[in-house]
OpenMM code with the backbone's topology and positions (N, CA, C; nanometers):
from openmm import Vec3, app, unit

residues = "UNK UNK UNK UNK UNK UNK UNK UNK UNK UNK UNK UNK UNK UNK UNK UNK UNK UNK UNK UNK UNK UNK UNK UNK UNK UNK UNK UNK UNK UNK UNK UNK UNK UNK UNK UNK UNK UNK UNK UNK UNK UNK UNK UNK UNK UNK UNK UNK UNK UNK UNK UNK UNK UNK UNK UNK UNK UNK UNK UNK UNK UNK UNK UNK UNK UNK UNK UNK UNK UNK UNK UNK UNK UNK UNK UNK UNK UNK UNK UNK UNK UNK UNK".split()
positions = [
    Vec3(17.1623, -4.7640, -7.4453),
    Vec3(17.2150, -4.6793, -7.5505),
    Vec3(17.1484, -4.5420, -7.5425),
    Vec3(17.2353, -4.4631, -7.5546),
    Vec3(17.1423, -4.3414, -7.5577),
    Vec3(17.1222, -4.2993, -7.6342),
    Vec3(17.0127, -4.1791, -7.6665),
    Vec3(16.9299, -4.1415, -7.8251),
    Vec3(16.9981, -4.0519, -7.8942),
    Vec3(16.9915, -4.0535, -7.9761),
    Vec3(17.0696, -3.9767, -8.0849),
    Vec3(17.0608, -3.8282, -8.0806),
    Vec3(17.1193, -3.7033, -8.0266),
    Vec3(17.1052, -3.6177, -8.0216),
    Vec3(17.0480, -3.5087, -8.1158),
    Vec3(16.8955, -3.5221, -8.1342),
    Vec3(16.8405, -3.4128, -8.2387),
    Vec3(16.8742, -3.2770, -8.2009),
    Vec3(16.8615, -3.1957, -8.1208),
    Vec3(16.9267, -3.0787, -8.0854),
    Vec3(16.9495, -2.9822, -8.1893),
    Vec3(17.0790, -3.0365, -8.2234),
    Vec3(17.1162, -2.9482, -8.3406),
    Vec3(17.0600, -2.9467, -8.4772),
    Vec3(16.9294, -3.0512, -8.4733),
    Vec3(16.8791, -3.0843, -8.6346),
    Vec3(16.7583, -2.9855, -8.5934),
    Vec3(16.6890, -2.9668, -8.4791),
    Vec3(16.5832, -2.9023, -8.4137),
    Vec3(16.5904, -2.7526, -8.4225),
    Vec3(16.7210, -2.7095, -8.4041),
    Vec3(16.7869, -2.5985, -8.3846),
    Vec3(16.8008, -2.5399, -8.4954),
    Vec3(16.8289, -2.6175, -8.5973),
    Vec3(16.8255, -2.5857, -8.7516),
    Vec3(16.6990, -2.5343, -8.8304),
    Vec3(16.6382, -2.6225, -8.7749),
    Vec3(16.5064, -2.6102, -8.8202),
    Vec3(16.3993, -2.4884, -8.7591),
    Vec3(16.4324, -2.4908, -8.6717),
    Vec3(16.4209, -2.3128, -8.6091),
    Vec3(16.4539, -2.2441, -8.7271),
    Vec3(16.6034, -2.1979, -8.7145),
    Vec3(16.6827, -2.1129, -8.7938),
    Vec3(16.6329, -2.1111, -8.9122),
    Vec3(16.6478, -2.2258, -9.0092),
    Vec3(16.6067, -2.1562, -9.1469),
    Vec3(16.4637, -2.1384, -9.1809),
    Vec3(16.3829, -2.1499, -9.0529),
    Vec3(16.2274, -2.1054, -9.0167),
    Vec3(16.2430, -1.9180, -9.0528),
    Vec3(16.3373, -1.8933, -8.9183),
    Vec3(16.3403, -1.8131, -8.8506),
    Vec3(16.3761, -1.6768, -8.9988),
    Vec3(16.5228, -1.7391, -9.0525),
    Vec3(16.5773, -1.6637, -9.0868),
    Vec3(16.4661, -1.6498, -9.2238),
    Vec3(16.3839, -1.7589, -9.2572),
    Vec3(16.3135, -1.7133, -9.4019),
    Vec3(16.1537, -1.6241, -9.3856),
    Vec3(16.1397, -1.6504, -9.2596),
    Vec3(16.0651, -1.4884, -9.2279),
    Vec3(16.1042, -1.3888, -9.1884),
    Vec3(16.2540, -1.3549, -9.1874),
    Vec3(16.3262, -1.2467, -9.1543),
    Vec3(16.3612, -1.1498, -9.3362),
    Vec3(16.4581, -1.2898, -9.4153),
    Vec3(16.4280, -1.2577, -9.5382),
    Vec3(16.2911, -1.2295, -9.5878),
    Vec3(16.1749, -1.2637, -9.6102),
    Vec3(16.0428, -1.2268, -9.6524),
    Vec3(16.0089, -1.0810, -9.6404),
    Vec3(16.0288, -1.0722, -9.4641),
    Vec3(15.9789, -0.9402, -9.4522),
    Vec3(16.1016, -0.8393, -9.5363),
    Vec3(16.1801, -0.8629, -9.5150),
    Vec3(16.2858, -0.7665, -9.5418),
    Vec3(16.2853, -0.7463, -9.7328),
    Vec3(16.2179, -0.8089, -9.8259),
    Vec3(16.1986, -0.8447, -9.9311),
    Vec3(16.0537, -0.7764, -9.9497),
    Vec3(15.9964, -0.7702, -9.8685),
    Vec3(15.8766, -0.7135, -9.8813),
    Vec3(15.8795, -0.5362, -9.8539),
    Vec3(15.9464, -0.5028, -9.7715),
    Vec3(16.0324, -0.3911, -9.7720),
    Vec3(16.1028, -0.3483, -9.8777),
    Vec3(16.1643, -0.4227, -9.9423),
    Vec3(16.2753, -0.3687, -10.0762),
    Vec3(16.1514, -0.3775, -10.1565),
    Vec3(16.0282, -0.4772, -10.2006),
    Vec3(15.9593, -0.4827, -10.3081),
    Vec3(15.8929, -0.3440, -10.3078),
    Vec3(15.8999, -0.2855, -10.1701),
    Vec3(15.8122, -0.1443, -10.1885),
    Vec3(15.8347, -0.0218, -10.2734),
    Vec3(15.9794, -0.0342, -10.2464),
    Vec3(16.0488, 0.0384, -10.3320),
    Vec3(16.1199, 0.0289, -10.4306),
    Vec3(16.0679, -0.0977, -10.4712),
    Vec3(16.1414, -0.1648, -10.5931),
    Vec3(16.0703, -0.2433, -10.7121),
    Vec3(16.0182, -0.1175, -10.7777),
    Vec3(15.9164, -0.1770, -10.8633),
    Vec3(15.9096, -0.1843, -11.0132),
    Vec3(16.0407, -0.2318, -11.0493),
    Vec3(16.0559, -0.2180, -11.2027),
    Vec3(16.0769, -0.3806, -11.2519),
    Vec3(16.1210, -0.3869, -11.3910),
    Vec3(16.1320, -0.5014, -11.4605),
    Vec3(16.2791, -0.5980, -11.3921),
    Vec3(16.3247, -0.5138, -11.3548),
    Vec3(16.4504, -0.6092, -11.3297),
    Vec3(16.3954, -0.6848, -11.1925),
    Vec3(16.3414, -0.6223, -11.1079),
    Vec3(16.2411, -0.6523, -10.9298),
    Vec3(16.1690, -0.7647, -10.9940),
    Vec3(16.0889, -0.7343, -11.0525),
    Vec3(16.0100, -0.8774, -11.1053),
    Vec3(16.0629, -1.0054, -11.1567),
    Vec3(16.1753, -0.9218, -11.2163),
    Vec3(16.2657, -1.0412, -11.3104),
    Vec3(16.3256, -1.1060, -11.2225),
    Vec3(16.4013, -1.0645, -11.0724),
    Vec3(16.4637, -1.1318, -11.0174),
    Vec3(16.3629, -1.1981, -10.9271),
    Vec3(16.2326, -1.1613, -10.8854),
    Vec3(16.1197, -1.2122, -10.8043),
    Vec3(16.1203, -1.3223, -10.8885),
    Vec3(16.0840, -1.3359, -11.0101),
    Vec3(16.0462, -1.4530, -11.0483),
    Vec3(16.1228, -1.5381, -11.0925),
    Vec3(16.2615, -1.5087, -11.1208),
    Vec3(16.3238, -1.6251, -11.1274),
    Vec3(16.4160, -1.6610, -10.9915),
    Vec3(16.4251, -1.5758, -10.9203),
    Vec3(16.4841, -1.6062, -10.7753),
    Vec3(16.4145, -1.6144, -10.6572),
    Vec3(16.3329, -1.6043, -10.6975),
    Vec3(16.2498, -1.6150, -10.5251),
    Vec3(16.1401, -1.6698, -10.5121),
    Vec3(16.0598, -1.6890, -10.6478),
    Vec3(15.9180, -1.7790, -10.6388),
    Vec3(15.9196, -1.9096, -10.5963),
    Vec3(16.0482, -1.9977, -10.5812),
    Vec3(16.0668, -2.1055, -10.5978),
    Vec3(16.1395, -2.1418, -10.4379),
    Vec3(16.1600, -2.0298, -10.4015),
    Vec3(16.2345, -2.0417, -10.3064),
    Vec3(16.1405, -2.1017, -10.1495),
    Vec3(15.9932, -2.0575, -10.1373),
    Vec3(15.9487, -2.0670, -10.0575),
    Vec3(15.8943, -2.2287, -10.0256),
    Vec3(15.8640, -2.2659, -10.1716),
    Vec3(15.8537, -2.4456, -10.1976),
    Vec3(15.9328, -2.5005, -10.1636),
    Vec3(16.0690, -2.4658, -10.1848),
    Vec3(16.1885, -2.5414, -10.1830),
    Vec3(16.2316, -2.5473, -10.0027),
    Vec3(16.1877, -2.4017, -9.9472),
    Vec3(16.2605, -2.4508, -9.7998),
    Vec3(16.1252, -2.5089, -9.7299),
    Vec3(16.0148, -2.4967, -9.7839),
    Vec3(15.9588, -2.6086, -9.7325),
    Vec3(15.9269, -2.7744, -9.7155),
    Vec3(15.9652, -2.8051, -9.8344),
    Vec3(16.0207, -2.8911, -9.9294),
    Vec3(16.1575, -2.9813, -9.7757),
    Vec3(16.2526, -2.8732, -9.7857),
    Vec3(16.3625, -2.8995, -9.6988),
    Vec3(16.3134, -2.8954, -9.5816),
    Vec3(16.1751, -2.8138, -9.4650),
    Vec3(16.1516, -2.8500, -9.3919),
    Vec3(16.0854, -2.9935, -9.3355),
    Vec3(15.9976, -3.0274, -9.4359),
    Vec3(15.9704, -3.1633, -9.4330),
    Vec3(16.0260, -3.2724, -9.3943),
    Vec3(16.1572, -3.2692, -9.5013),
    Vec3(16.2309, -3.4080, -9.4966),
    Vec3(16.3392, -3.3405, -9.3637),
    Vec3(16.3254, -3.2526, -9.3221),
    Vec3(16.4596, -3.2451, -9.1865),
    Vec3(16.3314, -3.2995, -9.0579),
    Vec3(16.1770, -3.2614, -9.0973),
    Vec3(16.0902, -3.3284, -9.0041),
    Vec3(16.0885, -3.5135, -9.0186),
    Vec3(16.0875, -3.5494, -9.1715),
    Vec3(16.0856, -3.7236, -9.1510),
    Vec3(16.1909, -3.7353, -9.1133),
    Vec3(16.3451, -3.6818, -9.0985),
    Vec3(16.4701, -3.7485, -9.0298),
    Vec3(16.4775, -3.7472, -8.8984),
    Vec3(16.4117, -3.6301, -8.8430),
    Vec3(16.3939, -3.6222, -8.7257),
    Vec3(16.3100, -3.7654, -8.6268),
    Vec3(16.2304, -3.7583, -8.7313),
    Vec3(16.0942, -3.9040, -8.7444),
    Vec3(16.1454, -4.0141, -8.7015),
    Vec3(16.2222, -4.0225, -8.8315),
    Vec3(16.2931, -4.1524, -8.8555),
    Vec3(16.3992, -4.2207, -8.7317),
    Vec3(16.5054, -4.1274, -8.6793),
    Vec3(16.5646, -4.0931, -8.5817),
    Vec3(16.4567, -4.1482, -8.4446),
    Vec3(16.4294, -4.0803, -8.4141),
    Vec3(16.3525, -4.0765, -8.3535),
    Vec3(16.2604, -4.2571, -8.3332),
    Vec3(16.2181, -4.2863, -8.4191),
    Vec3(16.1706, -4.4395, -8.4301),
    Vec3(16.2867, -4.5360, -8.4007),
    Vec3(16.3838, -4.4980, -8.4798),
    Vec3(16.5466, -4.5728, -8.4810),
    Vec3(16.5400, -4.6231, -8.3452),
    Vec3(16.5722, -4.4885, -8.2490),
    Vec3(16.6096, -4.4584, -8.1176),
    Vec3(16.5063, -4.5428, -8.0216),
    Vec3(16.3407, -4.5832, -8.0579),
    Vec3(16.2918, -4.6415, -7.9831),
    Vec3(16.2815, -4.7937, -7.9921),
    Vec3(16.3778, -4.8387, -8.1296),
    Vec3(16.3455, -4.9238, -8.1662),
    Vec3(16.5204, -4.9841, -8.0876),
    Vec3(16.5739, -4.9232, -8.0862),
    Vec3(16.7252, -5.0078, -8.0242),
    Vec3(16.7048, -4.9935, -7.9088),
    Vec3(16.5831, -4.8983, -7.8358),
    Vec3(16.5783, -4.9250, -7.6748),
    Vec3(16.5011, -5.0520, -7.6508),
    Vec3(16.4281, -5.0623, -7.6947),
    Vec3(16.3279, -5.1457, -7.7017),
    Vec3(16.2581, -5.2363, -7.8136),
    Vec3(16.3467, -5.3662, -7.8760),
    Vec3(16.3425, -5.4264, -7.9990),
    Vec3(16.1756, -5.4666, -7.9851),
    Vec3(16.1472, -5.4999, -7.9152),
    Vec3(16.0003, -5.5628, -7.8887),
    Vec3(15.8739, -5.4651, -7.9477),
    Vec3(15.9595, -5.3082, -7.9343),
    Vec3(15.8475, -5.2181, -7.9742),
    Vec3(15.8588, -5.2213, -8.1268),
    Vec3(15.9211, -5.3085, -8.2118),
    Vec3(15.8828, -5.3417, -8.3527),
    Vec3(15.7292, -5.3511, -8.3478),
    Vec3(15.6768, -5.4687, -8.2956),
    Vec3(15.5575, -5.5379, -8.3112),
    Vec3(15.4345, -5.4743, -8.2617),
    Vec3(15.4763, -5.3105, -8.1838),
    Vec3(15.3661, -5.2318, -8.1401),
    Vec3(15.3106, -5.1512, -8.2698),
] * unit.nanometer
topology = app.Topology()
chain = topology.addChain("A")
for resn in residues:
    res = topology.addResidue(resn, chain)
    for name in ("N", "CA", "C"):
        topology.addAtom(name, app.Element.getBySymbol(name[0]), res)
C-alpha cells in the first residue's frame, strides 16, 4: 500500500507559516504609521488573537501529519503495533 500523500498538508503548512510572517511584517509597517485609537482598537480585537490561533492550527496540522504518518507505518507493517 502506499503512504498517504502529505505533500500538500506540508505545503500548507509552509504557506500559512510563510504568509503570517509576510502579514506581521507588513502590519508592523502600517503600525508605524498608524497610531491612533481605531489602530489599537483593531490590534486588539483583530489581531492579538490571531497569532495563538495559527499556531494553535499549526500544531494540530503537525499531530495529523503524526498521526498519518503512524497510520501509514502501521498498514505497512501490522507487527510494528507492538514496537
Amino acid at each position: 500500500m502506499n503512504p498517504f500523500p502529505l505533500g500538500p498538508l506540508l505545503e500548507s503548512q509552509t504557506r500559512v507559516h510563510q504568509d503570517f510572517l509576510e502579514f506581521a511584517q507588513q502590519w508592523q509597517q502600517t503600525r508605524a504609521s498608524w497610531r491612533d485609537e481605531p489602530a489599537r482598537k483593531f490590534e486588539q480585537e483583530s489581531l492579538n488573537h490571531l497569532a495563538p490561533t495559527l499556531t494553535r492550527v499549526a500544531a494540530a496540522m503537525q499531530d495529523y501529519a503524526d498521526a498519518v504518518r503512524s497510520a501509514d507505518r502501521l498498514l505497512a507493517d501490522p507487527e510494528d503495533l507492538d514496537r
